[in-house]
C-alpha atoms as a printed R data frame, in Angstrom:
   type eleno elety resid chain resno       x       y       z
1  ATOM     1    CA   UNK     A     1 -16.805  -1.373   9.233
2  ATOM     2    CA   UNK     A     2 -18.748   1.979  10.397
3  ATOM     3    CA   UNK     A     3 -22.109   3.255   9.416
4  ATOM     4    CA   UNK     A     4 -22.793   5.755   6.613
5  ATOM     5    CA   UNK     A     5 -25.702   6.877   4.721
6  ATOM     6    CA   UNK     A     6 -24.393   7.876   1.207
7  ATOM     7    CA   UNK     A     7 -20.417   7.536   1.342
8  ATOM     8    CA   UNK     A     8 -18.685   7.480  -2.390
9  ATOM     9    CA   UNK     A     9 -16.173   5.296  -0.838
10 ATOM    10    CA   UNK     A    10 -18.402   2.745  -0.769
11 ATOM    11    CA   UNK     A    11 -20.990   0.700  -2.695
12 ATOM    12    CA   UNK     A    12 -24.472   2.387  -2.909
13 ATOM    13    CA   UNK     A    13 -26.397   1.010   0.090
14 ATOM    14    CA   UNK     A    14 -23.938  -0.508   1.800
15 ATOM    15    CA   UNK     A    15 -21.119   0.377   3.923
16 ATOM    16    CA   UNK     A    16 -18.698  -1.841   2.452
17 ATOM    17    CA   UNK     A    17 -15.469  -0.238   0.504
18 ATOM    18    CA   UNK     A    18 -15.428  -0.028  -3.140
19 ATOM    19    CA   UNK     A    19 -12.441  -2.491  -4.169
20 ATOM    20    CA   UNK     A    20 -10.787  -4.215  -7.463
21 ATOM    21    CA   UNK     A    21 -12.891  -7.425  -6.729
22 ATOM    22    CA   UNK     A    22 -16.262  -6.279  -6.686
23 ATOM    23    CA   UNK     A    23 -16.661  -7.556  -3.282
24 ATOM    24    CA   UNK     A    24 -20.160  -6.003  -2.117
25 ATOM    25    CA   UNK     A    25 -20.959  -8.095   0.637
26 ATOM    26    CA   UNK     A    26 -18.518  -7.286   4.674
27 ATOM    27    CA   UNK     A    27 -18.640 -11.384   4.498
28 ATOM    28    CA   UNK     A    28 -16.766 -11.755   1.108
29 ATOM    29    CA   UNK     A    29 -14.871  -8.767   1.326
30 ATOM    30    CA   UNK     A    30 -13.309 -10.137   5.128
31 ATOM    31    CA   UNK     A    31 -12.585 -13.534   3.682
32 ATOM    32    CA   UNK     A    32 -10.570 -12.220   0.408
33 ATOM    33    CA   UNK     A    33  -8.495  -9.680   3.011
34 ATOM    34    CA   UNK     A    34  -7.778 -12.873   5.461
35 ATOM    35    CA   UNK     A    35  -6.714 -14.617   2.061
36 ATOM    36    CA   UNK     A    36  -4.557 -12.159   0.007
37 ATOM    37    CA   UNK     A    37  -2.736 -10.899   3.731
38 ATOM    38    CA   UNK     A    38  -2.018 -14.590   4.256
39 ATOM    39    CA   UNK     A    39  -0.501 -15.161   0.861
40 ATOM    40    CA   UNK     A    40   1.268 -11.615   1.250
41 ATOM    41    CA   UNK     A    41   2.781 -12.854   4.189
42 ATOM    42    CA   UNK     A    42   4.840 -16.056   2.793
43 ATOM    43    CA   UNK     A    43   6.177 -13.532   0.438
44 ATOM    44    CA   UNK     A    44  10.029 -11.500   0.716
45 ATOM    45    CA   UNK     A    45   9.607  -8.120   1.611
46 ATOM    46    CA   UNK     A    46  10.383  -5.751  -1.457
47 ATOM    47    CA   UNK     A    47  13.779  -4.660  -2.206
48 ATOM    48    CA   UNK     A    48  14.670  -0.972  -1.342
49 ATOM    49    CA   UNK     A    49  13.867   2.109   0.369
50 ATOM    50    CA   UNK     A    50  10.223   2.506   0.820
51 ATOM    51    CA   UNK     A    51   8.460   5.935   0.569
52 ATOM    52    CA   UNK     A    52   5.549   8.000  -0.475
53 ATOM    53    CA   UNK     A    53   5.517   6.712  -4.148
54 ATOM    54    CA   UNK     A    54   6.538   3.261  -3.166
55 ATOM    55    CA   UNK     A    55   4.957   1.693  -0.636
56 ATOM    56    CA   UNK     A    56   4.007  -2.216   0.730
57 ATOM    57    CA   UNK     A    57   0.373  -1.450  -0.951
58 ATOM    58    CA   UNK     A    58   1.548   0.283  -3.911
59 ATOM    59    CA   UNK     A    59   0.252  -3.006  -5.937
60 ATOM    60    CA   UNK     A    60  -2.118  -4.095  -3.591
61 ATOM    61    CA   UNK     A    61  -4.926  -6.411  -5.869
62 ATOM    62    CA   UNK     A    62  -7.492  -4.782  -3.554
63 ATOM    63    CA   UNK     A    63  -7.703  -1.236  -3.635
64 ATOM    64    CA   UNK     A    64  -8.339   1.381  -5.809
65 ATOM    65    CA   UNK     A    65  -9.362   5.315  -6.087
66 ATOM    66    CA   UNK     A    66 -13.297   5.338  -6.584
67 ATOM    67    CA   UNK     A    67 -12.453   8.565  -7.901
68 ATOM    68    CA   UNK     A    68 -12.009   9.837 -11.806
C-alpha cells in the first residue's frame, strides 16, 4: 500500500488498486489476494514457453487496465 492523493489507479479516496472484484477496502482486497494465490498455488504450472503476451497473470481474476 503507499499514499496518494488522486491516483487513477486506484479507487477515488482511497489508496487501494482498482481490481475485477470491486474490492475497495486494503482489508478485503488482502484477504481475496491470500485466497486466489493459495488456490493458484495447488494448480500445474501452464504448459509452454512464457513471454510478453503470455504470462503467469495473463488471466489473473484480479487485475485489470483502469484505462479505456
Amino acid at each position: 500500500m503507499y499514499d496518494s492523493i488522486e491516483d487513477h489507479y486506484c479507487y477515488k479516496g482511497t489508496t487501494v488498486l482498482k481490481n475485477r472484484q470491486n474490492l475497495r477496502t486494503q482489508q478485503a482486497l488482502d484477504r481475496f489476494e491470500l485466497a486466489i494465490t493459495a488456490q493458484r498455488a495447488t494448480e500445474a504450472l501452464p504448459l509452454g514457453k512464457l513471454n510478453e503476451t503470455r504470462s503467469i497473470f495473463s488471466d489473473s481474476p484480479l487485475y485489470f487496465t483502469p484505462w479505456p
